[in-house]
C-alpha positions as CSV (number, residue, x, y, z in Angstrom):
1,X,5.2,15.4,-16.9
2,X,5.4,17.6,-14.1
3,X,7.0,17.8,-11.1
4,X,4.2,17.2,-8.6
5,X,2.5,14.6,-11.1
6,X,5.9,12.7,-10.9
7,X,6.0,12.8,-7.1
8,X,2.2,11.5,-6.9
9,X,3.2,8.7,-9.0
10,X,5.9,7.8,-6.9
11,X,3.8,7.9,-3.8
12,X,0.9,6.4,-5.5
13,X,3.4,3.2,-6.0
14,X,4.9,3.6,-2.1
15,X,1.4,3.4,-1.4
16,X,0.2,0.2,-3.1
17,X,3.5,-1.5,-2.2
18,X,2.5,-0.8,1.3
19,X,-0.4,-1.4,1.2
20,X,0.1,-4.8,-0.3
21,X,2.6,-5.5,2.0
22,X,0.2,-5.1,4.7
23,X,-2.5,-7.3,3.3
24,X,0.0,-10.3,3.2
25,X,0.5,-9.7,6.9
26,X,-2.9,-9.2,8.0
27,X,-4.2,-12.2,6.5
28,X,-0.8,-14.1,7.7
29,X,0.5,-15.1,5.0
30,X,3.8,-12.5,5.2
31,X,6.3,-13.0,8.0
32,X,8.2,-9.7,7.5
33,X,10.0,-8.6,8.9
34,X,9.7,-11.0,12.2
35,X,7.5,-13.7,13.5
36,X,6.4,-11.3,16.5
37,X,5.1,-8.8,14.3
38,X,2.1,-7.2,15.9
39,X,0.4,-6.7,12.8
40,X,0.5,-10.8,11.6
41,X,-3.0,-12.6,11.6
42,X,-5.0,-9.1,12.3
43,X,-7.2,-8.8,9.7
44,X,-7.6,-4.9,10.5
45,X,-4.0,-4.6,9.0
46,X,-5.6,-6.3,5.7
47,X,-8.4,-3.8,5.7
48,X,-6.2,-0.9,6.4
49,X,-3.8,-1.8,3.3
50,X,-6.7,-2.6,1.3
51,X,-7.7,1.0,1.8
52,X,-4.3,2.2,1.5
53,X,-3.6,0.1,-1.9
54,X,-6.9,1.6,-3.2
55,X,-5.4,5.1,-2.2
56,X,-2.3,4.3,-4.5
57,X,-4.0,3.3,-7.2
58,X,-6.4,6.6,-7.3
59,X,-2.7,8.4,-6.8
60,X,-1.7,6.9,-9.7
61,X,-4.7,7.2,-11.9
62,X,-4.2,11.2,-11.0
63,X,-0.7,11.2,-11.8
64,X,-0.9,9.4,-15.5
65,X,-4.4,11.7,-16.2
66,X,-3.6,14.4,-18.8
């Protein structure tokens, strides 16, 4: 595997970690890292990691192509 493929990767899973992350505190149902987060209950937060999860998945796909 290459260099660059193995850095994609890596951002690929950053970027659905994130992403996910950012669901479960859009929809409310993640209280991290405090309660007066200003992205709890906004559901633009869950769009935005949806978008950025679906971004880390293509990453990834691209990294493990041959």
């Amino acid at each position: 595997m290459r260099v660059t493929q193995v850095l994609v990767l890596i951002a690929g899973i950053a970027a659905v970690l994130m992403g996910l992350l950012w669901i479960g505190q859009g929809l409310g149902y993640v209280h991290w890292p405090a309660k007066g987060n200003f992205m709890l209950d906004q559901r633009e937060w869950a769009v935005k990691g949806a978008l950025l999860a679906a971004i880390g998945v293509g990453a990834i796909w691209w990294s493990r192509r041959r």
